[in-house]
TIRO-2110 file (N, C-alpha, C; in Angstrom, 1 decimal):
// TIRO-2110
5.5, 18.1, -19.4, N, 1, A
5.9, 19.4, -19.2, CA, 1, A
7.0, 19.8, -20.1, C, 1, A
7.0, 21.1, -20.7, N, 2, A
7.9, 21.6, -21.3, CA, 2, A
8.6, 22.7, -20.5, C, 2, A
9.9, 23.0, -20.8, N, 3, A
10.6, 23.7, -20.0, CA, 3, A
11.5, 24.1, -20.7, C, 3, A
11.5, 26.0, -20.6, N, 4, A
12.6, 26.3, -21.4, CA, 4, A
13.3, 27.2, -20.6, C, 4, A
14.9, 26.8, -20.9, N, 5, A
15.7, 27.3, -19.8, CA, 5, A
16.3, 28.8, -20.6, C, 5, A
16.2, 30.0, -19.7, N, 6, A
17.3, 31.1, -20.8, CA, 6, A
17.7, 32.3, -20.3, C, 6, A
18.1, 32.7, -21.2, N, 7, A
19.2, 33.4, -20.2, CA, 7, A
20.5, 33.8, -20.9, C, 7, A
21.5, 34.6, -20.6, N, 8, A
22.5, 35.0, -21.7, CA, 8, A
23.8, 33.9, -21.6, C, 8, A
24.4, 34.1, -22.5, N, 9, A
25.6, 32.8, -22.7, CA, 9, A
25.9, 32.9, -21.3, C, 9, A
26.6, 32.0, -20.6, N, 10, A
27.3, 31.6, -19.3, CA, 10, A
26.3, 31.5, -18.4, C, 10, A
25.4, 31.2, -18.7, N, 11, A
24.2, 31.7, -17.5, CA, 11, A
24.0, 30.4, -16.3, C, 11, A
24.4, 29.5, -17.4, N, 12, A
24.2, 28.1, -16.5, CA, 12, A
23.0, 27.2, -17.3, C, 12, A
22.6, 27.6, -18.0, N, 13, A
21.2, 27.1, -18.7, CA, 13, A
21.8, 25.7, -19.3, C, 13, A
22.6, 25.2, -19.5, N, 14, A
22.6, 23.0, -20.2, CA, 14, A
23.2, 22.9, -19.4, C, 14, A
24.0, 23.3, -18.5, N, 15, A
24.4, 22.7, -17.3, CA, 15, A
23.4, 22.3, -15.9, C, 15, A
22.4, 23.2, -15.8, N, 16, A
21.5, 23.2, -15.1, CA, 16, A
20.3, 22.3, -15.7, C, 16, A
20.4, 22.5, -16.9, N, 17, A
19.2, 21.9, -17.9, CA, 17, A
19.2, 20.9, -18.1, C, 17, A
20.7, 20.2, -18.1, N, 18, A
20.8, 18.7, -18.1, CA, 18, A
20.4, 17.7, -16.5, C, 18, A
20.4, 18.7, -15.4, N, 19, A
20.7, 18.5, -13.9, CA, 19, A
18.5, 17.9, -14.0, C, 19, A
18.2, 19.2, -14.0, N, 20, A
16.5, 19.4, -13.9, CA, 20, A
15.8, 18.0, -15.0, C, 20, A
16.2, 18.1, -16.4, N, 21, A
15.8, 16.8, -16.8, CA, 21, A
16.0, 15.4, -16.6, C, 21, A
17.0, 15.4, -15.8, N, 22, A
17.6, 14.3, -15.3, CA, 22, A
16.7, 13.6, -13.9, C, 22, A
16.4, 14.6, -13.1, N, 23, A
15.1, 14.5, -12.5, CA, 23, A
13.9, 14.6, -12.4, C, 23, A
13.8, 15.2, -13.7, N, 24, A
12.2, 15.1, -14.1, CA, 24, A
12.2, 13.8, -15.0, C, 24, A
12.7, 13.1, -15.1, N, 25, A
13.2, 11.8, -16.4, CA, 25, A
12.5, 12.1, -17.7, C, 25, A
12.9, 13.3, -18.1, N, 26, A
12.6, 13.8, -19.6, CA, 26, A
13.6, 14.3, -20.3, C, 26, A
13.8, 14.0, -21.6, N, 27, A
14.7, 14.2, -22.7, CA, 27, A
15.2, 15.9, -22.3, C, 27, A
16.5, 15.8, -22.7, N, 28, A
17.2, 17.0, -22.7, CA, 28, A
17.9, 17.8, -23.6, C, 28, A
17.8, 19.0, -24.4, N, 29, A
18.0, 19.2, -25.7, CA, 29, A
18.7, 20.3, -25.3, C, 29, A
19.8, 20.6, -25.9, N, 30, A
20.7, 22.2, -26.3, CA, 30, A
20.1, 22.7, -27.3, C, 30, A
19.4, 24.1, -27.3, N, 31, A
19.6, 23.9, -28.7, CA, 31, A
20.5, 24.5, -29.5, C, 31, A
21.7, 25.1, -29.0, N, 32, A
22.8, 25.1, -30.4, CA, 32, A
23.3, 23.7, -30.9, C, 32, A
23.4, 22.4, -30.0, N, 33, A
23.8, 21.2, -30.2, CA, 33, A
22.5, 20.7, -31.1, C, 33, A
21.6, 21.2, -31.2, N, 34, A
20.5, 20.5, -31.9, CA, 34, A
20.6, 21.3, -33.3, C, 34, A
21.0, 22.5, -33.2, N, 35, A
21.3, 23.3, -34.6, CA, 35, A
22.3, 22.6, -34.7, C, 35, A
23.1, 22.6, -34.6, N, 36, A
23.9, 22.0, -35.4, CA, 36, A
23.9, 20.4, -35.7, C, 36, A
23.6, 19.9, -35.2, N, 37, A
23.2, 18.6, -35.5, CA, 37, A
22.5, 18.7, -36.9, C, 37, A
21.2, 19.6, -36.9, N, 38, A
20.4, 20.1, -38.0, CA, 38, A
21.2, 20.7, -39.6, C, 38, A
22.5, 21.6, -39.3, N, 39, A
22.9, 22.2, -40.2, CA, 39, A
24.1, 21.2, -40.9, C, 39, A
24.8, 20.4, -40.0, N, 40, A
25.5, 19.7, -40.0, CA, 40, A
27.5, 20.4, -40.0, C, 40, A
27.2, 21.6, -39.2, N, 41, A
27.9, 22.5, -39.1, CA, 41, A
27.9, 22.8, -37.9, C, 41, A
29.3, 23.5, -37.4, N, 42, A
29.5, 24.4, -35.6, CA, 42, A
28.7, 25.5, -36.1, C, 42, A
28.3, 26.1, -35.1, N, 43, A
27.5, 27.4, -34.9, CA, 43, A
28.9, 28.6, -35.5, C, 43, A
29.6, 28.6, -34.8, N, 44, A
31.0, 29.2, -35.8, CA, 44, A
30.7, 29.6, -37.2, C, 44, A
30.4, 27.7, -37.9, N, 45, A
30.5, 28.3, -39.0, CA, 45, A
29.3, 28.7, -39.7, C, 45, A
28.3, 28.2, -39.0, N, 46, A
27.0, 29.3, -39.7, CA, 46, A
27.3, 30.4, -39.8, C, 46, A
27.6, 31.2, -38.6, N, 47, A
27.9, 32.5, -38.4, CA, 47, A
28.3, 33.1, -39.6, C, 47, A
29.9, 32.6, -39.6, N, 48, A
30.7, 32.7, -40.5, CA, 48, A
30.2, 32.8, -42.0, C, 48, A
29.9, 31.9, -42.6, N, 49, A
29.1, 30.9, -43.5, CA, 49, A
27.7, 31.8, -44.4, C, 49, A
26.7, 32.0, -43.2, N, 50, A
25.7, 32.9, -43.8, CA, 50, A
24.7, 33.6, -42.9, C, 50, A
25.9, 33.9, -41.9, N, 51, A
25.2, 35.4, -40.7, CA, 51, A
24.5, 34.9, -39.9, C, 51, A
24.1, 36.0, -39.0, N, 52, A
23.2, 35.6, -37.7, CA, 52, A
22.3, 35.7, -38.2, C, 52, A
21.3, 36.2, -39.0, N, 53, A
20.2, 36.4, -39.8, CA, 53, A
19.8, 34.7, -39.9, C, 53, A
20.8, 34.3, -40.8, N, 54, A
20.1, 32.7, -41.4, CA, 54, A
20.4, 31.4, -40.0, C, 54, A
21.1, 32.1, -39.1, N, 55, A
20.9, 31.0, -37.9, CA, 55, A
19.7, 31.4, -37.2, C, 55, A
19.4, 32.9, -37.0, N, 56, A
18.4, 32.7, -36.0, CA, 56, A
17.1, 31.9, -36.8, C, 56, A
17.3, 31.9, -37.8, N, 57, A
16.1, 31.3, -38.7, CA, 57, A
16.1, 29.9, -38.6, C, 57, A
16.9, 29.7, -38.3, N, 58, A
17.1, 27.7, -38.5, CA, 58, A
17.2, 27.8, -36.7, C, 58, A
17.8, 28.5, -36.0, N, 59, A
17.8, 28.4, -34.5, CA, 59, A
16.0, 28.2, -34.2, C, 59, A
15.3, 29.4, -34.7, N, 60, A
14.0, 29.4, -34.6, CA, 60, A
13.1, 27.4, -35.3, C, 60, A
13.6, 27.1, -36.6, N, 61, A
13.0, 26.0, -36.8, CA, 61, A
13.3, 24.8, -36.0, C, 61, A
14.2, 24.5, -36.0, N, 62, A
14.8, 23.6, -34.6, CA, 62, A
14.0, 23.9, -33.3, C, 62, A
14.1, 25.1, -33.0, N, 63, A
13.3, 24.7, -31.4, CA, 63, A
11.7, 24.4, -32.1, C, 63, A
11.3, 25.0, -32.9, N, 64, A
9.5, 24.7, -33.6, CA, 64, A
9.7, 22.9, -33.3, C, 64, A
10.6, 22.6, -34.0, N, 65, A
10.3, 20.9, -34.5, CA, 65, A
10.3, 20.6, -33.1, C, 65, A
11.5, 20.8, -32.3, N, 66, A
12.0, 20.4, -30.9, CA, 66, A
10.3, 20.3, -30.4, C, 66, A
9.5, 21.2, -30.2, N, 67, A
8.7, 21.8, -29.6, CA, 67, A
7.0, 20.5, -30.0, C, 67, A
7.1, 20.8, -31.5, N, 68, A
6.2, 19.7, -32.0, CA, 68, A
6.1, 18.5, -31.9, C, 68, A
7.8, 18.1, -31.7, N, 69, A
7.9, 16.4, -31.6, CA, 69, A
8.0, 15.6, -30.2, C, 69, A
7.9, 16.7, -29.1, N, 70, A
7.8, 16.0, -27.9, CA, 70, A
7.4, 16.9, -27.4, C, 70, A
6.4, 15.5, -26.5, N, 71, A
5.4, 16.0, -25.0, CA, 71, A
5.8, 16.5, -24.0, C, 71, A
7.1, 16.2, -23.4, N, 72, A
7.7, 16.2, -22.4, CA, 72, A
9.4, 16.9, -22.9, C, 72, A
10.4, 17.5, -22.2, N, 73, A
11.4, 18.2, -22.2, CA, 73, A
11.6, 19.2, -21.3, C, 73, A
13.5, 19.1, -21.3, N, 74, A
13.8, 20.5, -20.8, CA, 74, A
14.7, 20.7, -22.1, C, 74, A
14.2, 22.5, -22.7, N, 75, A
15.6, 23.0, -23.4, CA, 75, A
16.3, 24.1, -22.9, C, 75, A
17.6, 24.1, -23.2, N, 76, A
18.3, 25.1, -22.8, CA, 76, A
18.7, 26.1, -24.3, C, 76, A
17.7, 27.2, -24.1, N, 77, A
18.0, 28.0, -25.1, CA, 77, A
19.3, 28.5, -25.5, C, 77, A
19.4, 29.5, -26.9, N, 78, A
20.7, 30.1, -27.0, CA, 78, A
20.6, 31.2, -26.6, C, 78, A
21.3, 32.3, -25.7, N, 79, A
21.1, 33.4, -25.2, CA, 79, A
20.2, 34.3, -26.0, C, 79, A
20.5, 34.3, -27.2, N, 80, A
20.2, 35.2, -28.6, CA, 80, A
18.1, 34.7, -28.7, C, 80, A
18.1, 33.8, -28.1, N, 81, A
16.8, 32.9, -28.9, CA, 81, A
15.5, 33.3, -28.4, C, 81, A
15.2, 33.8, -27.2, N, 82, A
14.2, 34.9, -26.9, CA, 82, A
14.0, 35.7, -27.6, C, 82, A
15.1, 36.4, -28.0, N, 83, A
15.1, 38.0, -29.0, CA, 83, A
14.5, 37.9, -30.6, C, 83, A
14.4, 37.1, -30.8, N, 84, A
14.1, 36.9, -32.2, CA, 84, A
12.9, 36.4, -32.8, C, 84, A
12.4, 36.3, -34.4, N, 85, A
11.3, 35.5, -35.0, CA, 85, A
9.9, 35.5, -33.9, C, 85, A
9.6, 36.1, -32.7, N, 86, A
8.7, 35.5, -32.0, CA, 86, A
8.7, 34.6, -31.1, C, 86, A
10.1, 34.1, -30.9, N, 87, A
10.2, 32.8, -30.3, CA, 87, A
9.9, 32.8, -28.4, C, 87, A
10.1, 34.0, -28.3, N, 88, A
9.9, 33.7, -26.6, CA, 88, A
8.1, 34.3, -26.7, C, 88, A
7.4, 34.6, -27.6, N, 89, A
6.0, 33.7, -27.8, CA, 89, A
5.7, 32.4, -27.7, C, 89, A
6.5, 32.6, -28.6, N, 90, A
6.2, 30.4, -28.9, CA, 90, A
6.8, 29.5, -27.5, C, 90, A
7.7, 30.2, -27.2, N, 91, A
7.7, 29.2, -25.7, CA, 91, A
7.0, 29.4, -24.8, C, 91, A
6.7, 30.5, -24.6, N, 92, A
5.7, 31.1, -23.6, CA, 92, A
4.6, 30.2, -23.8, C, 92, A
3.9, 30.4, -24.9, N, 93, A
2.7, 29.8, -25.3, CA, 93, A
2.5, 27.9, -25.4, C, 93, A
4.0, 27.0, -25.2, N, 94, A
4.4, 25.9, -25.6, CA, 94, A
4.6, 25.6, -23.8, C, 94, A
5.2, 26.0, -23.2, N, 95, A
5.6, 25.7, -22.0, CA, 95, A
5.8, 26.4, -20.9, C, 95, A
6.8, 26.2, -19.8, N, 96, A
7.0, 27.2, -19.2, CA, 96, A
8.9, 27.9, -19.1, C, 96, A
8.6, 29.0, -19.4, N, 97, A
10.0, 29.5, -19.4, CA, 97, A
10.2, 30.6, -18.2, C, 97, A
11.5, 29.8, -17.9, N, 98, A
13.1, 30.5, -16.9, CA, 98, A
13.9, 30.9, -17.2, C, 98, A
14.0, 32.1, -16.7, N, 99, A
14.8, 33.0, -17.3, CA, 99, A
16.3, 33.0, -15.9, C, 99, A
17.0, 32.6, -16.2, N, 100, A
18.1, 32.5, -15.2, CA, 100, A
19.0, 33.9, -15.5, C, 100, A
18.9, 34.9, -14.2, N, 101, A
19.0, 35.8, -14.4, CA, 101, A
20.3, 36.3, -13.9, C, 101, A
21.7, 35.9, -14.3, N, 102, A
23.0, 36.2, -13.5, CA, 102, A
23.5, 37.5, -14.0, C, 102, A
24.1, 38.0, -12.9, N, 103, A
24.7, 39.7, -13.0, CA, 103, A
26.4, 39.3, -13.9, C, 103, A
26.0, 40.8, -14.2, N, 104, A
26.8, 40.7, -15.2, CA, 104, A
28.2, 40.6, -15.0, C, 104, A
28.6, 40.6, -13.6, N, 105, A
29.8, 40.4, -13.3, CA, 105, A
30.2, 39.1, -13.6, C, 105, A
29.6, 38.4, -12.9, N, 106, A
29.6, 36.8, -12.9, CA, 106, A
29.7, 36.2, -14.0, C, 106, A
28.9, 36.8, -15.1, N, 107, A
28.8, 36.7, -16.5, CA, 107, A
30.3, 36.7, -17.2, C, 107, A
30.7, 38.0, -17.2, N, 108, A
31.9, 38.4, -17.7, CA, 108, A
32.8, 37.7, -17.0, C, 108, A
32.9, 37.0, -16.0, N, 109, A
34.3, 36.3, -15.2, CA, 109, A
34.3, 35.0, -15.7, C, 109, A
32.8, 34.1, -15.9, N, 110, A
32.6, 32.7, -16.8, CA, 110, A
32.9, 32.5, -18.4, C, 110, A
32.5, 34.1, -19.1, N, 111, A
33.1, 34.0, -20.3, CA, 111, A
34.0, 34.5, -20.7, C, 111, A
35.0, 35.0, -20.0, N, 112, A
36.5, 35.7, -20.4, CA, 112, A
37.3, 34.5, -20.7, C, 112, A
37.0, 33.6, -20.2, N, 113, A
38.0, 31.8, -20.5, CA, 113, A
37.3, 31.4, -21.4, C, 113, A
36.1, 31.3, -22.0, N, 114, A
35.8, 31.0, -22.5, CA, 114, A
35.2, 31.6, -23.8, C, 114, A
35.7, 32.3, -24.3, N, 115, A
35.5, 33.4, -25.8, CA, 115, A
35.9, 32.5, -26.9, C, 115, A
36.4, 32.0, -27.3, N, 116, A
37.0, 31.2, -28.5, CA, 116, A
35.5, 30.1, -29.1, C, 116, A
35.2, 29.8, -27.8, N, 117, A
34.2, 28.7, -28.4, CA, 117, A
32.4, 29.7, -28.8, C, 117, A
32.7, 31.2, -28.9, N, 118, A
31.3, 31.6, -28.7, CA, 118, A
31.6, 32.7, -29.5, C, 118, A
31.4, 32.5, -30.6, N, 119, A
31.3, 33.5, -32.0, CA, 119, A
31.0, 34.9, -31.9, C, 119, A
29.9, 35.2, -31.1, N, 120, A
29.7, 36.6, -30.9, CA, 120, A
30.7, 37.1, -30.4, C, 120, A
31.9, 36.5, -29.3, N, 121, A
32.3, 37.6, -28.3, CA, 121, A
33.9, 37.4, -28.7, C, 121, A
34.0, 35.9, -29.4, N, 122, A
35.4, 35.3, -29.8, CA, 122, A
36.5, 35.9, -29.9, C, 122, A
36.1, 37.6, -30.7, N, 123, A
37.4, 38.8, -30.8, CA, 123, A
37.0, 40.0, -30.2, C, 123, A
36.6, 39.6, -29.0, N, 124, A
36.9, 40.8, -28.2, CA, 124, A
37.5, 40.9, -27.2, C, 124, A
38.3, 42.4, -27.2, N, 125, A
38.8, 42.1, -26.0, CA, 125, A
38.6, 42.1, -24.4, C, 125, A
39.1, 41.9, -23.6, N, 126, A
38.3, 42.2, -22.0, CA, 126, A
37.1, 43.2, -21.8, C, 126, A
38.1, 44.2, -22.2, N, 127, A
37.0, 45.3, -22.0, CA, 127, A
35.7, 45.6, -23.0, C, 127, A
36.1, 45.5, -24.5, N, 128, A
35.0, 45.1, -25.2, CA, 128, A
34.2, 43.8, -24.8, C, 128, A
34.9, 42.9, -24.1, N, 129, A
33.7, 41.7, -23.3, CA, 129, A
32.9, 42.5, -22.3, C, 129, A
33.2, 43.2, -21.1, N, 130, A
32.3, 43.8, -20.5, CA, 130, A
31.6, 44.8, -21.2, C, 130, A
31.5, 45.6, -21.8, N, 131, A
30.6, 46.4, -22.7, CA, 131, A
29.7, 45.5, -23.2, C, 131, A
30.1, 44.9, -24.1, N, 132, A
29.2, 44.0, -25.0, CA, 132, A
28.1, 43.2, -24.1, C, 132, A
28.6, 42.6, -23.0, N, 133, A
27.6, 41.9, -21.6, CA, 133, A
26.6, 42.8, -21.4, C, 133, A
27.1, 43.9, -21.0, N, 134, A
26.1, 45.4, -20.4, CA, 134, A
25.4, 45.7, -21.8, C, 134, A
25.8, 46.0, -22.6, N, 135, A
24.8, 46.8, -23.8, CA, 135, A
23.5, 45.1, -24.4, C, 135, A
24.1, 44.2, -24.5, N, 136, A
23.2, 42.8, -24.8, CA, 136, A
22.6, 42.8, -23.7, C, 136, A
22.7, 42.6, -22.5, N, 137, A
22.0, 42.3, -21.7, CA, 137, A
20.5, 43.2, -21.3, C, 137, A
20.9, 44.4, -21.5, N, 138, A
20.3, 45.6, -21.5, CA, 138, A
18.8, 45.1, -22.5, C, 138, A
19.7, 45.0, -24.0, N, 139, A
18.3, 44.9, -24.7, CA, 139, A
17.8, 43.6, -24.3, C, 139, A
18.3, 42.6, -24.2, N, 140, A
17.9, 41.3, -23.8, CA, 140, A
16.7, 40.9, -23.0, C, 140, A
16.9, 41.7, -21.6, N, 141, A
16.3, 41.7, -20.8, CA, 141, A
14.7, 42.1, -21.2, C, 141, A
14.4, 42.6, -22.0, N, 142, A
13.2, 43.1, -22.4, CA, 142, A
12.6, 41.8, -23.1, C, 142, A
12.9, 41.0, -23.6, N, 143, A
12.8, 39.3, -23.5, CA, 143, A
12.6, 38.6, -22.8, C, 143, A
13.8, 38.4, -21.7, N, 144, A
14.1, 37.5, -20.5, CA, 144, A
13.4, 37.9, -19.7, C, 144, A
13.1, 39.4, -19.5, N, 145, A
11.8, 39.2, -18.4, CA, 145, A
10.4, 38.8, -18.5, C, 145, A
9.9, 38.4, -19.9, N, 146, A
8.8, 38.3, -20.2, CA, 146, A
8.5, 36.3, -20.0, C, 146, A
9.7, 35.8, -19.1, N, 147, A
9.9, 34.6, -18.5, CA, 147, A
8.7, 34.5, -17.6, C, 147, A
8.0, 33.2, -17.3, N, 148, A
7.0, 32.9, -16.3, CA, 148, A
7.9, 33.0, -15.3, C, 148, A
8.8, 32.4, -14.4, N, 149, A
9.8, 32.4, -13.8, CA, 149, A
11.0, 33.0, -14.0, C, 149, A
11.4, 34.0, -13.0, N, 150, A
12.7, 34.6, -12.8, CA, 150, A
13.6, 34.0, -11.8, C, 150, A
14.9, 33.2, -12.0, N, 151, A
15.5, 33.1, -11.1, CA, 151, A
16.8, 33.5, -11.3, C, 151, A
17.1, 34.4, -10.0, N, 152, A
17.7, 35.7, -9.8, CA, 152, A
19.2, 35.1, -8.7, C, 152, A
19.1, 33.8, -8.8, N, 153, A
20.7, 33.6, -7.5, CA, 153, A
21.2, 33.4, -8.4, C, 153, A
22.8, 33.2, -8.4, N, 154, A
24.2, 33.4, -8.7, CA, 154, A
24.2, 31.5, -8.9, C, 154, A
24.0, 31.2, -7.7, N, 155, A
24.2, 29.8, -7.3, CA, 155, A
23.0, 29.1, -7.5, C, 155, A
22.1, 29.2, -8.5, N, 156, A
20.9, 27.9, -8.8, CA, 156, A
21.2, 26.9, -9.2, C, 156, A
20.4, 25.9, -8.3, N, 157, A
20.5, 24.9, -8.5, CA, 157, A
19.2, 23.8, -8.8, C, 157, A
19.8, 22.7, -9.6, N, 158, A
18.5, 21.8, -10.4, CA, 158, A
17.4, 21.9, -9.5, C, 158, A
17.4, 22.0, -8.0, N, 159, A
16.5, 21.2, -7.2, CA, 159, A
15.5, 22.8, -6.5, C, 159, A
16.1, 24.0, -6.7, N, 160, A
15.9, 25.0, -7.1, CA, 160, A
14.8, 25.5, -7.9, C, 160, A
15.6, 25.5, -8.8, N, 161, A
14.7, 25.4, -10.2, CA, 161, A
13.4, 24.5, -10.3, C, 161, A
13.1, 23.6, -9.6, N, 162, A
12.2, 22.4, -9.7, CA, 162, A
11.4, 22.7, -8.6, C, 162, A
11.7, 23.8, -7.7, N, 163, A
10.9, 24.2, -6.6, CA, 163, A
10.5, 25.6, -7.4, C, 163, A
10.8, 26.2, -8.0, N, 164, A
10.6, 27.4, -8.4, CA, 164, A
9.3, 27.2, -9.7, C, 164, A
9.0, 25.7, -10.0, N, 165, A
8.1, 25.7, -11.0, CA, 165, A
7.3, 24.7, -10.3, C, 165, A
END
């Protein structure tokens, strides 16, 4: 079984995704930690380096290979990775995808501590963080709902999730 976890930054998706593979005894992949493994660079500095254009492109090749070289997995996508190249095709069509669907409140209170490590949101401020949640999520969602599974609690959990599929 393949399994793709997604959903917007803070959502819970490799925290959760490490939980679910752990009990399904199959390999567990991030894929920003696998881009970068790939680029031999932080996601930071692709950004930086040569734009979101040329990551989502290497974001997209990474999950392809991810996808080709094993039978079995859970990945936890990058919030961005539905929206682009076709990709939430390809997983659709590769596996089954969860869209972990947290409100935006919840969202904005998990990533206000943690902005520094997440390039898109790194220099904004509070209230440019809530805007930016609400206007991304907005387009997002026209992605994220095209998930085989939606799960919609605050509080999911691995064993959850594994009832939900």
């Amino acid at each position: 079984m393949k399994l793709f976890l997604l959903g917007f930054m803070g959502s819970g998706k490799s925290k959760l995704g490490k939980k679910v593979a752990s009990q399904l005894i199959v390999p567990f992949f991030d894929l920003d930690d696998e881009v970068e493994k790939s680029a031999g660079k932080s996601i930071t500095e692709l950004f930086q380096e040569s734009g979101e254009e040329a990551f989502r492109l290497l974001e997209s090749e990474v999950m392809a290979n991810i996808i080709s070289k094993n039978e079995a997995f859970v990945l936890s996508t990058g919030g961005g990775t539905p929206c682009f190249n076709d990709n939430m095709e390809l997983m659709n069509q590769s596996g089954k995808t969860i869209y972990l669907n947290v409100d935006s409140t919840i969202l904005y209170g998990r990533l206000r501590t943690a902005k520094k490590k997440r390039p898109l949101i790194a220099n904004l401020s509070d209230e440019e963080l809530k805007d930016f949640i609400e206007v991304s999520l907005s387009k997002r969602n026209t992605f994220y709902f095209h998930a085989a599974v939606i799960a919609s609690e605050s509080n999911m959990t691995a064993k959850k999730i594994l009832d939900l599929i």
